[in-house]
N, C-alpha and C positions, 0 to 999 in steps of 0.2 A: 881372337876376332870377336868383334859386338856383334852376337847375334842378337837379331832381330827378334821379339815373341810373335810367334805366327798367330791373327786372332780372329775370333769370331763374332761377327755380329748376329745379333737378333734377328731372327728371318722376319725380311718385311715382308709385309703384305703388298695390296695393289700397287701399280705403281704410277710414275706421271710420267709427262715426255721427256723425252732423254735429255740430260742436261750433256753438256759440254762435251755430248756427241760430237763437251764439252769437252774431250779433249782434244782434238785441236788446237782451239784456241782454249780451252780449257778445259775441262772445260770439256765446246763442244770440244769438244774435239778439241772441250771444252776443253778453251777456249781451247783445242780441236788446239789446239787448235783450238773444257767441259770439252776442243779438239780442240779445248783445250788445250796452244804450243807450248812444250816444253824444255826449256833451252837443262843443259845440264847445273845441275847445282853446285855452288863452289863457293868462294870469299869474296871478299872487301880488301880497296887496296888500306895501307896501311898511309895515315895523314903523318905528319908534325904534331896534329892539334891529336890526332887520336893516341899517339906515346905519350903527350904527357899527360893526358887523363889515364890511361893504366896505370902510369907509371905516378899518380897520385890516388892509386886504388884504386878508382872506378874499374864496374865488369864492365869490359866494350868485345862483342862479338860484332868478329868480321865475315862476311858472305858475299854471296855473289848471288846476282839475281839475273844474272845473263846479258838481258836488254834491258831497255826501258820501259816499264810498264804498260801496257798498251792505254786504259788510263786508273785512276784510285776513285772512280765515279762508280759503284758497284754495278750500277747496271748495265754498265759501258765495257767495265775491264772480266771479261767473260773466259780467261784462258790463264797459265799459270805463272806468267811473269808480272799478272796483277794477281792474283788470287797469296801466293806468296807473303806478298806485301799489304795485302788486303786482310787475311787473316791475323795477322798480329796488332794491325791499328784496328780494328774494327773489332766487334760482336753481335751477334743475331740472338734469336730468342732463345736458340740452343747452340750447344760448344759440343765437340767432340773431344772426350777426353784422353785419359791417357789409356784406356782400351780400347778407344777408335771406336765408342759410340755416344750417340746424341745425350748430351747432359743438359742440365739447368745452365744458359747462361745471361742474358737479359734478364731473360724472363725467370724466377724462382722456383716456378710452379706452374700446372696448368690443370684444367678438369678437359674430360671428353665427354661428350653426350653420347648414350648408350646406342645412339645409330649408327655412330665414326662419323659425324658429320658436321659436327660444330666443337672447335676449339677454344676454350678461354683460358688466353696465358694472365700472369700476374706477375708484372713486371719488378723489380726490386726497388725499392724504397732509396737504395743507394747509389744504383745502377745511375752513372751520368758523363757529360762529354769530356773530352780534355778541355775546354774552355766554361767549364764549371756549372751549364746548365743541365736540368735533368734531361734523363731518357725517358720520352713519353713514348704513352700507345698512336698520337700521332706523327709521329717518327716514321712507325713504321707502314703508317696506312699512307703516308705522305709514298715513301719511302719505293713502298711497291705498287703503288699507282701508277709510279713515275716510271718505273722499268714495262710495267703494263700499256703504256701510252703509244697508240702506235707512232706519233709524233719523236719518241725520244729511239724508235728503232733499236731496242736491247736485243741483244745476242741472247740474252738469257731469259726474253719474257715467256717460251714456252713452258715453263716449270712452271710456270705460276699456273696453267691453265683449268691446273683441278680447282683452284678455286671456284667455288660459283661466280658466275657471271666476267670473271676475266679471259677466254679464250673471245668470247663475242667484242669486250673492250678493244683487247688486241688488236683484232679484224676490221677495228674501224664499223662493226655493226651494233657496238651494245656503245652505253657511257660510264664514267667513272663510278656514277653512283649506281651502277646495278653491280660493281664489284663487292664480294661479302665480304670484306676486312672493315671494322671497326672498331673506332675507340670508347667503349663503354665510357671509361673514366680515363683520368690522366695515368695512371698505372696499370689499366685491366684491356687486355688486347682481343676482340672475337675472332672468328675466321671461321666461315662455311662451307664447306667443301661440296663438289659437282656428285661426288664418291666417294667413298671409305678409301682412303690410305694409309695402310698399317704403318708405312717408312714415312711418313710426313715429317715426324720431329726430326728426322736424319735428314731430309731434304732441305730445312731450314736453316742446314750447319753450312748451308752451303753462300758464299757472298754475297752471291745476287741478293739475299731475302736481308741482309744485314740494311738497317736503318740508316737515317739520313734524319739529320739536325733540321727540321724543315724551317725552324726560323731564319735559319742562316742561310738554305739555299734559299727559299725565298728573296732573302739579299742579294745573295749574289749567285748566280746559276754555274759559275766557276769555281766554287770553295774549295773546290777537290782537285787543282790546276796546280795549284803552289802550298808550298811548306808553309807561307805567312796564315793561308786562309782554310788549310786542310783543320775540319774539326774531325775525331773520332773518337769512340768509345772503348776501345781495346785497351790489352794491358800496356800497350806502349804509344808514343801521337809523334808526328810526323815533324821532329825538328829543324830539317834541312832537307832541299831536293836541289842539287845541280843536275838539271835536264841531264839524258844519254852517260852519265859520268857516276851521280852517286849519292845514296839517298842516306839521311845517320835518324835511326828513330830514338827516343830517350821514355823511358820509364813515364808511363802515365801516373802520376799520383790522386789522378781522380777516379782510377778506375775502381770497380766495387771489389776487385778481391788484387790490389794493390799489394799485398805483405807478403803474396806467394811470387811476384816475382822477383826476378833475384839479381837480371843483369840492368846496368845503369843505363846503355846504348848499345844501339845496334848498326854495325856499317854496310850498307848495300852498295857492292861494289859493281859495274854491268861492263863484264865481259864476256865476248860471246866466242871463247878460242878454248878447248878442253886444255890446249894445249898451256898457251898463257895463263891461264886459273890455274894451273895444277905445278905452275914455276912460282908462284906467288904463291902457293900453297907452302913448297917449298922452303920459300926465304922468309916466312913467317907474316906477309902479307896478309893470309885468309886465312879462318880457322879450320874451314874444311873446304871441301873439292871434287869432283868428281877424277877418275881415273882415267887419261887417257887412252884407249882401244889399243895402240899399241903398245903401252906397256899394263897393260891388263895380266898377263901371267906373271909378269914378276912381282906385281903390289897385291893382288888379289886376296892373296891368304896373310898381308901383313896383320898385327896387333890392333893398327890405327883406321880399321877397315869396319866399316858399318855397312851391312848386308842387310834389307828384309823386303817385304810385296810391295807391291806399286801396281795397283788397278788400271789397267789399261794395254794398250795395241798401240803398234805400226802397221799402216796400212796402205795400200794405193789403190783412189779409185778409179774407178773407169767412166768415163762419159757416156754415157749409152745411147748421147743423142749425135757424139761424133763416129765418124768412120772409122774403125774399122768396128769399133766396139758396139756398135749396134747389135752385132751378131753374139748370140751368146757361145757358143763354142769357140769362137777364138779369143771370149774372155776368157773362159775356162782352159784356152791351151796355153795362153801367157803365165796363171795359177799354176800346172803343172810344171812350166817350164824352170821352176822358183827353188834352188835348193834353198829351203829354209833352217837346215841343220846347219848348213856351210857361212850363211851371212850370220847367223848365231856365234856361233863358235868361232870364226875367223874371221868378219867383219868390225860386228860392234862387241861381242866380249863380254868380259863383267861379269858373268855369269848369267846371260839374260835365255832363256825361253824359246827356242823357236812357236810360231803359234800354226796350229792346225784345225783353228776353230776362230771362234771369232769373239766369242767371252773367254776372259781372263781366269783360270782356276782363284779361288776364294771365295767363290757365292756360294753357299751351303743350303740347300735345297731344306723345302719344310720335309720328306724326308731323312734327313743328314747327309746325305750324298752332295758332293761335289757337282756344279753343272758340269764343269770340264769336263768328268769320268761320265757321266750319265752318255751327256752325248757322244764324246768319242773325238776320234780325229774326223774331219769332212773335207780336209782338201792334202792334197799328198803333192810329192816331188815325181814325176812321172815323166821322161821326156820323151818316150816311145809314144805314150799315151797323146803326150802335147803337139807332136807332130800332125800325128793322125785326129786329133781334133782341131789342129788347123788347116790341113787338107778341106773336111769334111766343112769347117765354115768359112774356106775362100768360095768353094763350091755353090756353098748353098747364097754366096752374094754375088756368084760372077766373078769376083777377082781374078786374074792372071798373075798377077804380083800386087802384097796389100798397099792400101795408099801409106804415103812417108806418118811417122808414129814420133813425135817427141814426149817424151817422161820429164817433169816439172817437178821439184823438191823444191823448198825452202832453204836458204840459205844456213848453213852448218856443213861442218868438217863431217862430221860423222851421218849426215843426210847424202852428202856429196858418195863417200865412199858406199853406203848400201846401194844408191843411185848407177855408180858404175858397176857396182858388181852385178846389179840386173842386166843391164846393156849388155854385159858378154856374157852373161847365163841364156839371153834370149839371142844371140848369134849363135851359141854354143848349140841349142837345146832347138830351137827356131828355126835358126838361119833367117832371122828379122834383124836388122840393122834397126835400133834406136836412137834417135836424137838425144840426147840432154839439156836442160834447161831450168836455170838455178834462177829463183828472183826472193825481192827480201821480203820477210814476211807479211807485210801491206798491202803491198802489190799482188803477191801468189796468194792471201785465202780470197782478196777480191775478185780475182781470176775464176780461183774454183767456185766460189759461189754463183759467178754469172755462166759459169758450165762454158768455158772460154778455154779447157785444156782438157787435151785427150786421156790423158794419165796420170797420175799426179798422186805426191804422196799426200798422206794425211796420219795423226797419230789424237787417239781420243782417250783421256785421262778421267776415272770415274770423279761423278758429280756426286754421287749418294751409293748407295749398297746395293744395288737389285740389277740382274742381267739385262731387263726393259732399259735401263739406262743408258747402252748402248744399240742394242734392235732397235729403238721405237726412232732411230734417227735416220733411217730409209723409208718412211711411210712417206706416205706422195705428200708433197708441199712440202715437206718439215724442211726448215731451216739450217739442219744438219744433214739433208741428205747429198746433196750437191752431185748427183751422179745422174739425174733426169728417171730415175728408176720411180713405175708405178706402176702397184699390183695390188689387185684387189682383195685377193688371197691372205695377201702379207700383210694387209689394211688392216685385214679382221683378224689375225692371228693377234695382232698387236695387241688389237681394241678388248680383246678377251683376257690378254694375258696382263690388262689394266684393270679392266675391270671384274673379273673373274673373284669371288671372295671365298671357295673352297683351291685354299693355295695348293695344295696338287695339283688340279687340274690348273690352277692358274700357270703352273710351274710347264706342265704338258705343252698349251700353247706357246711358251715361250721359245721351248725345244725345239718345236716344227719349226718356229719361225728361224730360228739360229740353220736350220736345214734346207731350209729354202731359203734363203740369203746366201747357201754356199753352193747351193745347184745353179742359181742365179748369176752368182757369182758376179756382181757389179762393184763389189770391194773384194781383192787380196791378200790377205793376212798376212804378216811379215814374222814379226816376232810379240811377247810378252815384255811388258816393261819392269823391272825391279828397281830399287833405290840401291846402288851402291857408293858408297862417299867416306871420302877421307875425311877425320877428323884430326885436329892436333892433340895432344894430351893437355886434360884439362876441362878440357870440352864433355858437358853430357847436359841428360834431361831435353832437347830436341825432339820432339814429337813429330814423326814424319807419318803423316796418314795417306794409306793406299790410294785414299779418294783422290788426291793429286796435292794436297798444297800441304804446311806443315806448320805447327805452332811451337812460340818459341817464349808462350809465359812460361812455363816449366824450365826454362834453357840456363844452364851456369857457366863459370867459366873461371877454372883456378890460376 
């Protein structure tokens, strides 16, 4: 079996708001869902036109990217079936390497002023787009004004906020020119910061910050719509897009470190079936695949099985502005009523995690400790307990019997199945009869953001490296909270564990807050996410980073 090297990043320091609390959409939740949604990874179908380029040598790796993109506009596609596709045409001013941390890539170099507060990158002389024009520093001040803009409404402009003067932009209270990004010269990039962020250059590896050709959008505000007018700077650019069907990228030869890659095309196949991806895996369709849940025991320990971390949660939230969930104890008896060991192990499989916390083991504390171990477990499987704490909060609302409760998931095979396995964990454990209610994912994160469903799953894929990546996405207003939850308490635990610059104690506030978010209990915890995926033989160099998306200049194929 390929094992994965388990690895360690650099302990960041401050941190910003949560990205893709991005995972959902990634994401948030990113895209969440940063929540950031994360369909399983798998192949590309196999063309006519793609046999006879192997079969005249060309490398063509086949994949699968689920769906369709949400969009290849960076500010737009905020979650992992653009981020994906997003990391390989594209570059920001820093790459994550093949240790999964923030390297040189736009940019070559950079100085920090000795306060942490002002950045000046030095972009590469060679650094330029797949349509032959350089990569300037107004690229990127273009770039991330544009996601800043409350006008263009990004999922991802809360990361920007440590900049100086972009949270006020955002808000529609400050303008574009009180934001600190500027372009010294055509090569030399500034950036001011509101506060010291030790993870900044890690935060940049993230899409949203990746630049934008501004001559061209200037042209035309769609360049990023169609394969004719997509320009990018990555190691690979955007040859062909058949909408919902299948994306082929081919070898950038403008990019600046051009000689390190190795494959000729790439085929994005978008199927959204574990099942169907993993038959085309099969018949030599896709080069790799994820494992279907029910034959998980028998492929698990095969040769062709690539196993390692993946940053992130499955969760469901709770509305707390709908009925019944207003009450805090019958969110907390819904939590208890959850065998988390059993949807582990005999739901989704693969080897995945139950969670009992709410950050993902992998953050390494500026003591060396684990957050996972520090905290502990904070929410358990308990139905004696779930009972009696929802006695105790029908009581304290008046109920006689609670009002009718539908559970909302996004459409997938394997959302479907943990979705029914609650319903009769919560008959079993309850004696609550749940609805069910499956919509596609357009529809459902629209839902959950207008706070339009009672229960509702959500799954958030790390944005950058620091636990605040995921906490800071319940603070009141944020964009990622979507549970109606607002405390004041939790406000400030945040705001400390941001801006706190003796990381100990920065690290302390984050803990409470991780503890009071589980007393609160306005999100669920389900399980921990890992990468498990078939490869074919032939297949290596795939870089699959924890943070949610994965690079594929390093990628071969014999």
């Amino acid at each position: 079996m390929k094992k994965f090297l388990v690895f360690l990043l650099t302990v960041l320091t401050i941190a910003v708001l949560a990205a893709c609390t991005t995972g959902e959409d990634a994401g948030e939740e990113t895209t969440d869902e940063s929540e950031t949604e994360a369909p399983e990874e798998s192949g590309t179908e196999e063309t006519e036109e793609g046999t006879e380029e192997e079969s005249s040598g060309d490398k063509v790796l086949r994949l699968n990217n689920g769906i369709e993109p949400t969009s290849l506009d960076p500010s737009i596609g905020f979650d992992q079936v653009s981020w994906d596709p997003l990391n390989n045409l594209m570059e920001g001013l820093t790459r994550l390497d093949q240790e999964h941390v923030a390297a040189p890539g736009a940019a070559e170099s950079w100085d920090i002023s000795e306060d942490g507060l002002t950045y000046t990158f030095h972009l590469r002389e060679d650094a330029n787009w797949s349509n032959g024009d350089p990569v300037v520093a107004e690229d990127f001040v273009y770039a991330w004004k544009y996601m800043l803009d409350p006008e263009t409404a990004s999922p991802a402009a809360f990361l920007g906020y440590f900049i100086e003067g972009a949270e006020a932009y955002n808000a529609g209270d400050g303008s574009a020119d009180d934001v600190a990004v500027t372009a010294v010269d055509e090569k030399t990039l500034e950036v001011k910061l509101e506060a010291p962020a030790g993870f900044f250059l890690d935060v940049l590896t993230n899409p949203a910050f990746f630049p934008v050709n501004h001559k061209v959008a200037e042209e035309n505000p769609d360049w990023h719509a169609e394969a004719d007018s997509f320009v990018g700077n990555g190691p690979f650019m955007l040859e062909s897009w058949e909408h919902d069907v299948e994306m082929v990228f081919a070898k950038n030869p403008e990019y600046w470190d051009a000689d390190t890659v190795k494959l000729d095309q790439i085929h994005f196949a978008m199927v959204n079936d574990t099942n169907t991806q993993y038959q085309m895996f099969e018949s030599g369709e896709l080069d790799t695949a994820s494992i279907p849940p029910e034959l998980s025991d028998q492929l698990i320990d095969g040769d062709d099985v690539f196993i390692g971390p993946y940053g992130g949660l499955e969760f469901f939230r709770f509305n707390v502005t709908a009925e019944p969930f207003q009450n805090k104890k019958i969110r907390q008896a819904f939590s208890y009523a959850v065998n988390r060991d059993d949807i582990a192990q005999y739901v989704v499989k693969n080897g995945v995690e139950p969670a009992y916390g709410f950050i993902s083991p992998g953050f390494t504390s500026p003591t060396g400790e684990d957050f996972r171990d520090v905290n502990g477990d904070l929410v358990s499987f308990d139905a004696e307990q779930a009972k009696q704490l929802l006695e105790e909060g029908m009581a304290e609302e008046g109920y006689d019997e609670l009002p009718a409760i539908t559970l909302s998931y996004n459409t997938s095979d394997t959302n479907k199945a943990v979705a029914e396995t609650l319903q009769d964990m919560f008959i079993e454990n309850l004696g609550v009869e749940v609805t069910l209610e499956n919509q596609e994912w357009g529809v459902f994160v629209e839902a959950q953001q207008n706070l339009e469903l009672q229960l509702s799953r959500s799954s958030f894929i790390n944005d950058y490296n620091d636990p605040v990546n995921f906490l800071e996405s319940f603070i009141t207003d944020s964009y990622m909270n979507r549970t109606g939850f607002s405390n004041e308490e939790y406000d400030e635990l945040i705001a400390n564990g941001k801006s706190e610059t003796d990381q100990e104690k920065r690290w302390e506030y984050l803990y409470e807050a991780e503890k009071l978010l589980a007393e609160e209990m306005i999100a669920m915890p389900i399980r921990y996410y890992n990468t498990v995926v078939l490869e074919s033989d032939g297949v290596s160099g795939i870089l699959r980073h924890p943070v949610g998306y994965f690079d594929l200049k390093y990628a071969d194929k014999q």
